[in-house]
C-alpha positions, 0 to 999 in steps of 0.5 A: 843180883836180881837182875843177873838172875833174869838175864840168866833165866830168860826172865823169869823171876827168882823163887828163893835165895839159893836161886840168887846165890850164884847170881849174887856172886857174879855181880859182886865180882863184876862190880869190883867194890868190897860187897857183904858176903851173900850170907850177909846180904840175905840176913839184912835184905828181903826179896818178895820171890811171889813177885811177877816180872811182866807185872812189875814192867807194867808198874808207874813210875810217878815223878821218878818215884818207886813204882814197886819195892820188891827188895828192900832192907829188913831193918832200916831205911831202903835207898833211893834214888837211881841206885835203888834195887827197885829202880834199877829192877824197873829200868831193866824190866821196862827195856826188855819189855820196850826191847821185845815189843820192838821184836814183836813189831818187826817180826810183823813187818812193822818199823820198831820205834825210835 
């Protein structure tokens, strides 16, 4: 649901759960599974909405590792992997943060990066 809201929002980062209700929605139908309710989701779930998005796309990723947990469940344990929110939040920043220097650089009459 994050990521829905930055796609749909330039980027910006969301301030509160109202931002993400409507985005919430969208990915649970996308998604064509069984998802909690958006009231269940934002019960069980945080969001830190001070985080900054051009900082986060700046983050490390050690050895795979969360580089940042900016969403995470309130009790119990966060997930990990590929599917963690904050891996997938990292992949999406970095690719857009990759996509706009390549922009940047063509716009400047440079070659964009393979």
């Amino acid at each position: 649901m994050v990521i829905e809201y930055l796609k749909a929002n330039g980027g910006a980062w969301p301030r509160n759960w109202d931002d993400l209700r409507n985005c919430y929605e969208t990915a649970r139908n996308d998604q064509g599974r069984h998802y909690c309710s958006f009231e269940q989701a934002r019960a069980c779930m945080a969001v830190d909405f001070e985080a900054d998005p051009k900082v986060l796309a700046q983050a490390k990723s050690l050895h795979g590792e969360r580089p940042f947990c900016v969403v995470y469940q309130r009790h119990g344990r966060t997930g990990e992997g590929p599917w963690d929110p904050n891996q997938r939040i990292f992949r999406y920043l970095t690719s857009q943060d990759s996509a706009n220097q390549d922009s940047a650089n063509t716009a400047d009459g440079a070659k964009p990066k393979p």
